[in-house]
C-alpha positions in Angstrom: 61.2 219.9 -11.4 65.0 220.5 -11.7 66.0 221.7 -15.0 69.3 220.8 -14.4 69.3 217.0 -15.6 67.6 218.3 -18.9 70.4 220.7 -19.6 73.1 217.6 -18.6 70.7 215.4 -20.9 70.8 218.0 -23.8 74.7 218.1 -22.9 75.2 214.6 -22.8 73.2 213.9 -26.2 75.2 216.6 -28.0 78.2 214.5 -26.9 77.1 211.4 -28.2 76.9 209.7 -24.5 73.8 207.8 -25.0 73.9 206.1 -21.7 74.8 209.3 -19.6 72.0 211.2 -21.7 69.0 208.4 -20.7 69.9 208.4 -17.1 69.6 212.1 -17.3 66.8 212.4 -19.0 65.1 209.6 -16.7 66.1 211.8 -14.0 64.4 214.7 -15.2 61.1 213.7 -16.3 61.0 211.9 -12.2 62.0 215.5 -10.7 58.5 216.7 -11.8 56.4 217.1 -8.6 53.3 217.8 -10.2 51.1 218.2 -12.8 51.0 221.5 -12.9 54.8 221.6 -13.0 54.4 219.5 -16.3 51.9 221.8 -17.6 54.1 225.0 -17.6 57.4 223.6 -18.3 55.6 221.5 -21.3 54.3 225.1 -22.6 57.7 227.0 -22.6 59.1 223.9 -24.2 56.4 223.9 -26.9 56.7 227.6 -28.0 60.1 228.0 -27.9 60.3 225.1 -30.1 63.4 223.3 -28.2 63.2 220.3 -30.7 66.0 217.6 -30.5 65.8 215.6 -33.6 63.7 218.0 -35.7 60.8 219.8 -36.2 58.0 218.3 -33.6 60.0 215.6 -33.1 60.3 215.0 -29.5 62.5 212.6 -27.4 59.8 209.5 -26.7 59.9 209.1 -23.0 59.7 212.8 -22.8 56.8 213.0 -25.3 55.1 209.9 -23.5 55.2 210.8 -20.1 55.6 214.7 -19.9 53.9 216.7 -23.5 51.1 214.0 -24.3 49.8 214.1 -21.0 49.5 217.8 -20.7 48.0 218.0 -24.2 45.5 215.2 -23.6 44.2 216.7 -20.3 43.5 220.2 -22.4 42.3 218.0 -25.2 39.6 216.7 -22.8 38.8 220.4 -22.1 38.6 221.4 -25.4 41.3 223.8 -25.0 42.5 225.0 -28.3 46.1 225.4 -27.7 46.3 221.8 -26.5 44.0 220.7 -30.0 46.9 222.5 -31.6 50.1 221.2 -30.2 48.6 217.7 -30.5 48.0 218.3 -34.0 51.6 220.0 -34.6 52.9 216.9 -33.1 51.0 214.2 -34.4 54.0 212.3 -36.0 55.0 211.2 -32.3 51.7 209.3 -31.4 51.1 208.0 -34.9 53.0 205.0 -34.4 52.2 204.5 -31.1 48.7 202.6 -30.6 48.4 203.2 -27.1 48.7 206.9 -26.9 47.1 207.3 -30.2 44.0 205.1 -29.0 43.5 207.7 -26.6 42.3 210.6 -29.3 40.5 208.1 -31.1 43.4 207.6 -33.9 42.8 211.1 -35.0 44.9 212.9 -37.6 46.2 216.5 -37.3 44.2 217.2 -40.1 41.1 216.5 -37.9 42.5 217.9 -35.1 43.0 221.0 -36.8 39.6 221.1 -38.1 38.4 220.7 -34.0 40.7 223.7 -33.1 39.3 225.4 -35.8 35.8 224.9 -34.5 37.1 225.9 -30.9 39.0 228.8 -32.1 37.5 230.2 -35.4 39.7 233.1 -35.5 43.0 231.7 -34.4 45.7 232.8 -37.3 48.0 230.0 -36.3 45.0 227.6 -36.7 44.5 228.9 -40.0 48.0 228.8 -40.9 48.2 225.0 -39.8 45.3 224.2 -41.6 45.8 225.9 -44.6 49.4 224.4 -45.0 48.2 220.7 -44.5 45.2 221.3 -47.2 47.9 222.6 -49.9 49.6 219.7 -49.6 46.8 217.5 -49.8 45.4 219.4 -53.0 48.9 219.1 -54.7 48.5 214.7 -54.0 44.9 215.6 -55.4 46.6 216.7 -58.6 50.0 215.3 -58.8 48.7 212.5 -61.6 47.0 215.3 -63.9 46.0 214.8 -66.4 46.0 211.2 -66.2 43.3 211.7 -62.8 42.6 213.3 -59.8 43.5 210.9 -56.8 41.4 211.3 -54.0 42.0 208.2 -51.4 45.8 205.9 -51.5 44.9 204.3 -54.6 42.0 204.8 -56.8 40.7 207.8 -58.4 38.1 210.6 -57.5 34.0 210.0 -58.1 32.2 212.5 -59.4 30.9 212.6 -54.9 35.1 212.8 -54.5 35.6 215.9 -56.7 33.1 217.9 -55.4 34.3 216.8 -52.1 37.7 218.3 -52.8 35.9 221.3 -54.4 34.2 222.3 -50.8 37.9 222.0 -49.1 39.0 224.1 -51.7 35.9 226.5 -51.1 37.3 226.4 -47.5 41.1 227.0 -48.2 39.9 229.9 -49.8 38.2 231.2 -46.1 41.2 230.3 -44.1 43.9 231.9 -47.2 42.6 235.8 -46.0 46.2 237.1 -47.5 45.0 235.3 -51.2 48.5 234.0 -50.9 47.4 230.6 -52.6 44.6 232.1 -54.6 46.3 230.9 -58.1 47.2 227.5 -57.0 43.7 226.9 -55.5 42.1 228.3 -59.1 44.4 225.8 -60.7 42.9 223.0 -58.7 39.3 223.9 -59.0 39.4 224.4 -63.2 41.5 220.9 -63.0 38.2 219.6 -60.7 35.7 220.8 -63.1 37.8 219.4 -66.3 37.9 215.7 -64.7 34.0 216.1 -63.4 33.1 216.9 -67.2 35.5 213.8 -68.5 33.8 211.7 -65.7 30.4 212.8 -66.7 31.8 212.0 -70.4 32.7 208.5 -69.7 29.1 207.3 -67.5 27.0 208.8 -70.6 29.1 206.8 -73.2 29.0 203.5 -71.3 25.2 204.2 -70.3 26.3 204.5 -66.7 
């Protein structure tokens, strides 16, 4: 590979020379003379984080033809790291069907939960995990008291709360530092309130 045209693309974007910057770019991702080139050069870019437009975001043609192929071959070996990276960077295959096809339209939320069979002890799985099921508990909540939400639009069964109850058991596993222990108490008493109202409601209409 010759790191050069990625520094002249980098140097290029940062000047606004769009053209100039493609060509490079284009240039770079055809200097690769391997896979195995891909594969380390993909891994030094991944965990030093050298982002262009944000957080996981990754230039397309670069994501496309250099990262997702590297990840997908460790995803087919069940290697963890890969599981990982593909999760962390889910937002550049969701909206494209034919890369996404190829994990079976997974979320990062399910890849996460395979990494976290694969590697049960992994504190950056944890981490990952943890952080996407806070923010799907605060959604859970965000009507209270009006409801708990559970899917896009309607509220949670009494089978949907104690759904969310088990993740919640299982944020609790992954959260060893108790760092979310209030909010997660929070969540469950809010649970049990709604299971009771829901319990309420079927006896009263002779559910």
């Amino acid at each position: 590979m010759e790191l050069e045209y990625y520094k002249q693309y980098l140097h290029y974007k940062k000047l606004g020379f769009r053209t100039q910057a493609r060509q490079h770019l284009q240039q770079f991702i055809a200097s690769f003379a391997s896979f195995a080139e891909k594969e380390l050069w993909t891994y030094k870019f991944l965990e030093t984080q050298e982002y262009e437009f944000g957080w996981h975001i990754i230039r397309y043609e670069l994501y496309e033809q250099v990262v997702f192929p590297v990840l997908l071959s460790g995803y087919q070996k069940r290697d963890h790291w890969s599981v990982l990276w593909l999760a962390r960077t889910a937002n550049n295959f969701y909206k494209v069907k034919h890369l996404h096809k190829q994990i079976d339209f997974k979320t990062d939320y399910g890849l996460l939960k395979e990494c976290y069979l694969l590697a049960p002890n992994n504190n950056e799985v944890h981490k990952d995990l943890l952080s996407i099921q806070i923010r799907w508990l605060q959604y859970c909540i965000h009507e209270y008291p009006t409801g708990i939400l559970y899917g896009a639009v309607n509220g949670a069964t009494i089978d949907e709360c104690q759904e969310i109850l088990s993740e919640i058991e299982f944020a609790r596993k992954l959260d060893v530092e108790k760092n979310q222990e209030k909010f997660l108490n929070e969540v469950q008493s809010k649970i049990l309130e709604y299971i009771v109202r829901l319990r309420t409601y079927k006896y009263q209409s002779g559910q």
